[in-house]
VEXKE-319027 format. One line per 8 residues: their letters; for each residue x, y, z of N, C-alpha, C, CB. Coordinates in steps of 0.02 Angstrom, whole numbers. Glycine has a CB too. Example, Ala and Ser with C-alpha at 12.3 -4.5 7.8 and 13.67 -1.06 7.14 Angstrom:
2
as) 660/-284/390/615/-225/390/660/-165/390/565/-224/452 | 642/-112/354/684/-53/357/645/2/394/704/-30/286 .
//
This chain:
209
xxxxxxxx) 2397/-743/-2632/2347/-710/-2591/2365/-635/-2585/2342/-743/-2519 | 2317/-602/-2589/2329/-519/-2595/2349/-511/-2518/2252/-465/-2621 | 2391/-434/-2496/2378/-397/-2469/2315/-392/-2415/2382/-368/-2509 | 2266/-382/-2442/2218/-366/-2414/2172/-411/-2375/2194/-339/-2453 | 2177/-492/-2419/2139/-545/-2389/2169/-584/-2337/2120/-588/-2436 | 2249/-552/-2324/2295/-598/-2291/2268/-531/-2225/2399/-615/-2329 | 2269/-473/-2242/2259/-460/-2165/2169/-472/-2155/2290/-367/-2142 | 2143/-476/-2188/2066/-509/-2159/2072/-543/-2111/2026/-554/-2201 .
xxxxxxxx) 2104/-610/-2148/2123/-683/-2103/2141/-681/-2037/2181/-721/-2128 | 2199/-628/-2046/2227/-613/-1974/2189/-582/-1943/2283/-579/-1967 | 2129/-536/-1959/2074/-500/-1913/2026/-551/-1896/2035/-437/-1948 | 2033/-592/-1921/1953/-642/-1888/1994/-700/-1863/1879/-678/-1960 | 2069/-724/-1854/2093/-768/-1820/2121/-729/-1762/2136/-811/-1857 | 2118/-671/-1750/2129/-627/-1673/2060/-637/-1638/2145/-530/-1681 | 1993/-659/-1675/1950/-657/-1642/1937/-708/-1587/1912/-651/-1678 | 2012/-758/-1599/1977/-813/-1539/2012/-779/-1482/1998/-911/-1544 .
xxxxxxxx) 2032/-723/-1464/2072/-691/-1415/2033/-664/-1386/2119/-651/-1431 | 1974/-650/-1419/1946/-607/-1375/1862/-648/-1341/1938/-528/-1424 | 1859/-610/-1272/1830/-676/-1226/1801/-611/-1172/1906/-751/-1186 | 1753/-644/-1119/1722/-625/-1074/1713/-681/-1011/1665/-602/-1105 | 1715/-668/-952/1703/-693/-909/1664/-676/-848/1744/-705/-903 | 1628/-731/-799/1593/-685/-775/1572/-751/-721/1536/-639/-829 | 1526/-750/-682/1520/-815/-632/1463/-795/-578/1601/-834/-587 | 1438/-861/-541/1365/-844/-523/1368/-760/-461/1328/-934/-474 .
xxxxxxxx) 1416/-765/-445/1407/-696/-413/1477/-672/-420/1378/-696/-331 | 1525/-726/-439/1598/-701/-444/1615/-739/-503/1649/-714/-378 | 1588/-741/-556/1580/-817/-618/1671/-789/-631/1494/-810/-724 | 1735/-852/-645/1803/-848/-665/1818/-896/-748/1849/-882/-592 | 1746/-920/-756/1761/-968/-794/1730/-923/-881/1719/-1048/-759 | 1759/-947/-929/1742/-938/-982/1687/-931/-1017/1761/-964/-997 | 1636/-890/-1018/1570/-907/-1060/1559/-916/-1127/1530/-866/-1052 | 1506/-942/-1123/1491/-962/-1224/1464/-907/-1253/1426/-1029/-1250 .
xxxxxxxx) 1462/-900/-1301/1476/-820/-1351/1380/-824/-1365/1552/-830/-1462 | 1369/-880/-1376/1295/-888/-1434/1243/-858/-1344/1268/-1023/-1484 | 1224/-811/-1338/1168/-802/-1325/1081/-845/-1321/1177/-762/-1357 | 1104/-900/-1387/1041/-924/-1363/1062/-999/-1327/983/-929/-1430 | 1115/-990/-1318/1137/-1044/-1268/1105/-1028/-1173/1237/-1041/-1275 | 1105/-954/-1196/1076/-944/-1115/1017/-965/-1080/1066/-883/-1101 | 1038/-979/-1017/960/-996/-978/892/-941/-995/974/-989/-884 | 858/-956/-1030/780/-914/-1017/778/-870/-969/720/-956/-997 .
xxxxxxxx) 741/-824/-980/763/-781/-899/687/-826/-865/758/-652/-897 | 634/-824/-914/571/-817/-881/550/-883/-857/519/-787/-927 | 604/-942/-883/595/-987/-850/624/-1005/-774/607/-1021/-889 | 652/-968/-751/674/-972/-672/659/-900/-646/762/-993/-660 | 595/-880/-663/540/-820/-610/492/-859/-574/486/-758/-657 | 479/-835/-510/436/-853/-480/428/-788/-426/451/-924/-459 | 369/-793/-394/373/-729/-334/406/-737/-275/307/-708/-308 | 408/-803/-257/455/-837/-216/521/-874/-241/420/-881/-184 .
xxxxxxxx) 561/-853/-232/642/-903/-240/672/-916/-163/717/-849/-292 | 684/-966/-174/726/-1018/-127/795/-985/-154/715/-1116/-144 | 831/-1008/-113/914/-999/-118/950/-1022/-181/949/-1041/-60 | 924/-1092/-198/932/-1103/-264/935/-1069/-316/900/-1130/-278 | 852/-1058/-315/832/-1020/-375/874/-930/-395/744/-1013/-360 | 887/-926/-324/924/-853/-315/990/-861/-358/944/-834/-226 | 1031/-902/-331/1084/-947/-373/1102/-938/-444/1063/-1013/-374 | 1028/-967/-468/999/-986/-556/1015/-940/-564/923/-1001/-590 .
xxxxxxxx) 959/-887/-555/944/-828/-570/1024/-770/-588/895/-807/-505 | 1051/-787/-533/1106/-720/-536/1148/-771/-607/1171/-697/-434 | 1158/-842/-604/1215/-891/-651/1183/-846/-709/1207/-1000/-659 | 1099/-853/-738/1071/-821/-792/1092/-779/-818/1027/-804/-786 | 1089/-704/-752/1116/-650/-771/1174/-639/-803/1117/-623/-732 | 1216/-673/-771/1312/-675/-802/1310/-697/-854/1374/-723/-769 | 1281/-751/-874/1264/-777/-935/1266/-752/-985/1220/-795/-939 | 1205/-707/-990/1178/-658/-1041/1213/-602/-1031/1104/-643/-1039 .
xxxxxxxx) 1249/-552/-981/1292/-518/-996/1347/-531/-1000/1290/-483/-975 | 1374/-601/-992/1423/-612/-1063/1440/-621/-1141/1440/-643/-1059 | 1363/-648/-1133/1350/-673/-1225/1352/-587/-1250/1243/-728/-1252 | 1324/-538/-1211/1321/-468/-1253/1350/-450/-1271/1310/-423/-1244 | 1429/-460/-1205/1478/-417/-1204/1538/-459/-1284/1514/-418/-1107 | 1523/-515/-1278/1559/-554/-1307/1541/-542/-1382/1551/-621/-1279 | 1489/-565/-1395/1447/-516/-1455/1472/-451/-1476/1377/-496/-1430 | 1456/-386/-1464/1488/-340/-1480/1547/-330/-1511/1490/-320/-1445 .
xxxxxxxx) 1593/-355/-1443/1658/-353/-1441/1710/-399/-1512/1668/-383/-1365 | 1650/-453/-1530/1688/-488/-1590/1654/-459/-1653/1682/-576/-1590 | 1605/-404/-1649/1576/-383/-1705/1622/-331/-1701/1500/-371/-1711 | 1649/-296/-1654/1710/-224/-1674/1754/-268/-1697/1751/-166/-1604 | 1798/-310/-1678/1820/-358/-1710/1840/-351/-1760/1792/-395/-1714 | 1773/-381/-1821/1774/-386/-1873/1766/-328/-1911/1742/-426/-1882 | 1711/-277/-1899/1749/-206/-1906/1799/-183/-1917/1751/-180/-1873 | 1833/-181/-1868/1918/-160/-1862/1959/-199/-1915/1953/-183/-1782 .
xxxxxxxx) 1944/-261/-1943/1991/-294/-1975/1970/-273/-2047/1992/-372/-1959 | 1886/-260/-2066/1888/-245/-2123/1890/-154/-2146/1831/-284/-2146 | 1912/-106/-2088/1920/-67/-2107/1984/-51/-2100/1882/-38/-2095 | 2030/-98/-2081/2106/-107/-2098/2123/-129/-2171/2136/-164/-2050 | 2081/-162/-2207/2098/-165/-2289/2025/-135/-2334/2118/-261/-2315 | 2006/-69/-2284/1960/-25/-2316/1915/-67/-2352/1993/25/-2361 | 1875/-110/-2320/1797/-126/-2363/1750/-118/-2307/1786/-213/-2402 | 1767/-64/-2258/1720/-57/-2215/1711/60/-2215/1757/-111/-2126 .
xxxxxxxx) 1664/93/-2218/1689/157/-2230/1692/181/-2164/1648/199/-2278 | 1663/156/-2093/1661/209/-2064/1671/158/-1991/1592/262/-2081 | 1709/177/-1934/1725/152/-1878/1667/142/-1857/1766/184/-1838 | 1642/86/-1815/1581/59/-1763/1521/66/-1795/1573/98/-1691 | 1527/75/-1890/1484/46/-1912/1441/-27/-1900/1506/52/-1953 | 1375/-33/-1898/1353/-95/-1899/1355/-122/-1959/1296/-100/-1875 | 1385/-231/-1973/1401/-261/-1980/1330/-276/-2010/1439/-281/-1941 | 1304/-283/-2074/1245/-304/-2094/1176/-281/-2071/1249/-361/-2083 .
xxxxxxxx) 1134/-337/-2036/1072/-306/-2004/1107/-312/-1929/989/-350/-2018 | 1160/-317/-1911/1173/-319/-1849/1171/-252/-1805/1231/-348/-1849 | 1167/-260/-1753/1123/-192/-1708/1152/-192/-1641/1029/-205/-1696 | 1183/-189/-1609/1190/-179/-1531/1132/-161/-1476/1235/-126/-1525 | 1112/-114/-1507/1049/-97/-1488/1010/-141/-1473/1022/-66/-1524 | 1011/-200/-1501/962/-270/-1495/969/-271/-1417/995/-354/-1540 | 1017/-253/-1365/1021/-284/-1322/974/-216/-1248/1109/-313/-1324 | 956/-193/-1280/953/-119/-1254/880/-143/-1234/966/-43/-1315 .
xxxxxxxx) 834/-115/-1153/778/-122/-1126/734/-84/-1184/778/-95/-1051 | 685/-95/-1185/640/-27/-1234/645/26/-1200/555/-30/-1247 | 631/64/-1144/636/119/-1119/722/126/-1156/618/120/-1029 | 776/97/-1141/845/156/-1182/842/145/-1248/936/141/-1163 | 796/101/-1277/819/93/-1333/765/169/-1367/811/4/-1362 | 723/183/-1327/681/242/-1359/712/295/-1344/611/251/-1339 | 768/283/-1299/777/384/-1286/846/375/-1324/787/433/-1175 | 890/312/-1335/920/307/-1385/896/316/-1453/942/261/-1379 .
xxxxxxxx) 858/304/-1482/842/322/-1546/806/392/-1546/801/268/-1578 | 788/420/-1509/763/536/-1492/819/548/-1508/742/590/-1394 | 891/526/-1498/937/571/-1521/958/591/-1599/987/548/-1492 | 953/665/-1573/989/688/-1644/1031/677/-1680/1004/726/-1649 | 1023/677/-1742/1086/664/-1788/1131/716/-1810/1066/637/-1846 | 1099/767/-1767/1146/815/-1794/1202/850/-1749/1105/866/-1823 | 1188/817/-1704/1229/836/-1633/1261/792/-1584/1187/866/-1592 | 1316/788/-1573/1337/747/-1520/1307/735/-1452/1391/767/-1509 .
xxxxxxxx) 1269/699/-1428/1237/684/-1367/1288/660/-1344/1178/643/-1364 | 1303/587/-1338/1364/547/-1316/1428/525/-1367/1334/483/-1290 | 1468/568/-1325/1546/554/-1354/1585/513/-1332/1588/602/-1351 | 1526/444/-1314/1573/386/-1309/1551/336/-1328/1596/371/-1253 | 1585/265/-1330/1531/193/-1336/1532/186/-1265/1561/110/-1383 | 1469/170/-1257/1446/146/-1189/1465/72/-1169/1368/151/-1187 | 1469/31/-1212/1522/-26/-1236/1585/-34/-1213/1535/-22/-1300 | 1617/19/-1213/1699/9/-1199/1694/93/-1126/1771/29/-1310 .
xxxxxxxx) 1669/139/-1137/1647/181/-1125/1712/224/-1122/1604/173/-1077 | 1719/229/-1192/1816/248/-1224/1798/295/-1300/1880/140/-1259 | 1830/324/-1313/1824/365/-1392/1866/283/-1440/1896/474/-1397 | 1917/264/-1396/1977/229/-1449/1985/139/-1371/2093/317/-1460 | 2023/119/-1427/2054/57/-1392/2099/19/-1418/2013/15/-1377 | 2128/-34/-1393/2182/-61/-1444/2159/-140/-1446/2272/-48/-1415 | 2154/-174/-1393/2116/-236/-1380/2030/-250/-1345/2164/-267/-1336 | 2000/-265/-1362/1929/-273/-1289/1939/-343/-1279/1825/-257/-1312 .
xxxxxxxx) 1943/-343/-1220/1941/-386/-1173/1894/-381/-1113/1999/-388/-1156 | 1829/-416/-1111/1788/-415/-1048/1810/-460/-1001/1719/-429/-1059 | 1838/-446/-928/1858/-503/-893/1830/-517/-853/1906/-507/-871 | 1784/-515/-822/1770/-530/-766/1658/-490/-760/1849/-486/-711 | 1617/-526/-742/1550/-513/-746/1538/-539/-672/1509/-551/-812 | 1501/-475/-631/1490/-486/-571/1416/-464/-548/1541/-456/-538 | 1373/-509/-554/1318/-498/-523/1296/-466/-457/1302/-542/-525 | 1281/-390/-447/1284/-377/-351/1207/-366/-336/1336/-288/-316 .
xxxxxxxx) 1157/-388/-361/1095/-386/-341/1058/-398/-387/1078/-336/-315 | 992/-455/-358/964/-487/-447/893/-505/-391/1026/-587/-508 | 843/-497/-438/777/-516/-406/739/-529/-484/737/-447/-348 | 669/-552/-491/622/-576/-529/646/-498/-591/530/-587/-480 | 633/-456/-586/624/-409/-619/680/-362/-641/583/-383/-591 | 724/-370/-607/783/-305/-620/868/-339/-605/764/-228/-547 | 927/-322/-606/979/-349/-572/1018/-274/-605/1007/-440/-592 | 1080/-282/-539/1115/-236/-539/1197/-278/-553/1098/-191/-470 .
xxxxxxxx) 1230/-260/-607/1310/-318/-634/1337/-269/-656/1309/-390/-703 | 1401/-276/-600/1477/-237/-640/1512/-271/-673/1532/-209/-599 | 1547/-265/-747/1586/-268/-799/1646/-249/-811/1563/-248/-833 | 1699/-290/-780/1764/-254/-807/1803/-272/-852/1803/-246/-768 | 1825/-216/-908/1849/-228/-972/1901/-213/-977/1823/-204/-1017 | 1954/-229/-1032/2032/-193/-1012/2013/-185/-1110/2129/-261/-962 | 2045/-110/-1132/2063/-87/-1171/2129/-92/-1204/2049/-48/-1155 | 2166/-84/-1154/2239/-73/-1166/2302/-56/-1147/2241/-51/-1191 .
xxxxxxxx) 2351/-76/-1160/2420/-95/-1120/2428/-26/-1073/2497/-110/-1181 | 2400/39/-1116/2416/97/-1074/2373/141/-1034/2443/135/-1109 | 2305/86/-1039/2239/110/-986/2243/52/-925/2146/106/-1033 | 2201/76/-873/2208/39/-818/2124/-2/-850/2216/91/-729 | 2113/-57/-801/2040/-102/-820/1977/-28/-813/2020/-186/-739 | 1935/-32/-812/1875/-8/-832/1815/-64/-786/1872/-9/-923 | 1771/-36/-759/1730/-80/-738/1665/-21/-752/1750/-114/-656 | 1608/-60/-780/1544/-29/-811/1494/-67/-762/1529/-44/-901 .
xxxxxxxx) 1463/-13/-739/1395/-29/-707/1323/-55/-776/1372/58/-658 | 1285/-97/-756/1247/-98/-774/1160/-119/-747/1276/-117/-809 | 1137/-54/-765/1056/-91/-740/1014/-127/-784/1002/-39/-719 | 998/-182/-764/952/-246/-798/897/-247/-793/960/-306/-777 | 853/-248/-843/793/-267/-823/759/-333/-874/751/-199/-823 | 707/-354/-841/689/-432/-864/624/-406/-910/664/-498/-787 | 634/-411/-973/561/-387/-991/583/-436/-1074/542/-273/-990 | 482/-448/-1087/464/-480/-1150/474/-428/-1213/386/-506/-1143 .
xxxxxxxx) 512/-456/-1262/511/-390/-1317/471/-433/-1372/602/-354/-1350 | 421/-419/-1391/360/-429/-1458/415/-472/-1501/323/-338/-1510 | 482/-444/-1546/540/-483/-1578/533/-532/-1583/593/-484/-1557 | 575/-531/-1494/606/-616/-1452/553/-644/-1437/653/-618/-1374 | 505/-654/-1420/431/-689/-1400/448/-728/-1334/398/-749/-1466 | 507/-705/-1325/515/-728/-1245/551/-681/-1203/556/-796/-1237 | 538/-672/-1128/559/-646/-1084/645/-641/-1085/528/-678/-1034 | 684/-605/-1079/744/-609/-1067/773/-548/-1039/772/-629/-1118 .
xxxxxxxx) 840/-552/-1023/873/-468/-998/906/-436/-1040/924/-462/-940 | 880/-359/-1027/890/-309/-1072/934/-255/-1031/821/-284/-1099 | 1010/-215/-1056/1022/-167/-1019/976/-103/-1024/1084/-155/-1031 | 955/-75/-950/889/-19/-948/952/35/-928/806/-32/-874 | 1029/50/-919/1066/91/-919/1142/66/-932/1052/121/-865 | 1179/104/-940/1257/108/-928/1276/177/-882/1299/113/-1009 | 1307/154/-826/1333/190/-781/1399/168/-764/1294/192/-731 | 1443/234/-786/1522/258/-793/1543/313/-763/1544/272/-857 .
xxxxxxxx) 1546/355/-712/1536/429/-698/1472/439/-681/1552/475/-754 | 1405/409/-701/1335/452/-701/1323/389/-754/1329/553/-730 | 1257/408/-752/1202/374/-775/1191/371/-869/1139/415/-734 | 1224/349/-916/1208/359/-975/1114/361/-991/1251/301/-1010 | 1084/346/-968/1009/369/-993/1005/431/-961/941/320/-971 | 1017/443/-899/1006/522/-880/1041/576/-901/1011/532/-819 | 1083/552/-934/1123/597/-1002/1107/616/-1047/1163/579/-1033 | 1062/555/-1066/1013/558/-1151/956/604/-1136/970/470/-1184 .
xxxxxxxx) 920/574/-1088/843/607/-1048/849/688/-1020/824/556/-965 | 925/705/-1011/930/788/-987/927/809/-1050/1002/822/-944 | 976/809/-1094/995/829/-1155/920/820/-1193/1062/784/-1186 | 876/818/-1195/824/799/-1243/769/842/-1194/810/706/-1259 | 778/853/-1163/743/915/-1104/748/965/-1128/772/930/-1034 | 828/981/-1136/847/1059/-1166/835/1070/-1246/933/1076/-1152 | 864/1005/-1283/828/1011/-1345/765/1027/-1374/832/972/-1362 | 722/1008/-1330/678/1008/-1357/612/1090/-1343/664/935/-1337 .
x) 651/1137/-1295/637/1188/-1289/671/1239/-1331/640/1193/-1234 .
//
């Protein structure tokens, strides 16, 4: 076995290391990676929720922002391992037709795609919300406010032995994308310091004068 295929192996058998967690308002337990394992969003809306359904609703949320986080995080992954025996050219390249962006509300995913290519808007991943890292690890998914239409969930990630954890705000919103043909949640921001869409949305103000 070459060189090169022996460290593959070892880049996609580190992948069972890496994990997300998250729980109905404090979820500690392990989530499942596949996304379409998640509850529907649009099947537990109603204009009225009972305590229950409040329950559902927030379990949902954690749900799906674990499958994202978990997602990503094993697609850098594999990234990282194949541009360790160079058959990948460029860091946080996307992986086939794979997209991150998939997970993005339409409103960020449009002021995400206005940006220029010729200029640095954001000099970070909103993902790790880091230039560099050594491990991702999402630990912990905390739902702090969830209704029919929107939810508000902090994310804390650990990078690495010589950063402290990281915790990422995120705003949710519940909307149908034409794609998916079903209702589900989409991040409508990343907030780290400030608001990553009101970063994109200033900067495209001044650009564009």
């Amino acid at each position: 076995m070459t060189t090169g295929k022996k460290l593959y192996i070892i880049g996609l058998i580190a992948l069972s290391s890496i994990g997300c967690t998250g729980n109905r308002m404090h979820r500690e337990e392990a989530m499942q990676e596949d996304s379409a394992a998640v509850v529907p969003a649009d099947s537990l809306l109603s204009d009225v929720m009972v305590p229950e359904q409040q329950n559902d609703l927030s379990e949902a949320v954690a749900q799906r922002v674990t499958a994202m986080f978990n997602d990503v995080y094993r697609h850098y992954a594999i990234e990282d391992s194949l541009i360790r025996i160079k058959e990948a050219p460029l860091e946080n390249e996307k992986t086939g037709d794979w997209d991150k962006t998939r997970y993005y509300s339409e409103s960020l995913k449009a002021l995400w795609d206005k940006m220029p290519n010729d200029d640095i808007v954001i000099d970070y991943d909103p993902w790790t919300m880091s230039q560099d890292y050594d491990t991702l690890v999402c630990r912990k998914v905390e739902v702090l406010s969830v209704n029919k239409d929107s939810a508000v969930v902090d994310v804390t990630i650990f990078l690495s032995e010589n950063w402290p954890e990281k915790k990422i705000r995120l705003e949710m919103t519940n909307e149908k994308k034409q794609a998916a043909g079903k209702a589900d949640w989409y991040i409508a921001d990343f907030q780290y310091n400030g608001s990553m869409a009101k970063e994109i949305s200033d900067y495209l103000k001044e650009y564009k004068k």
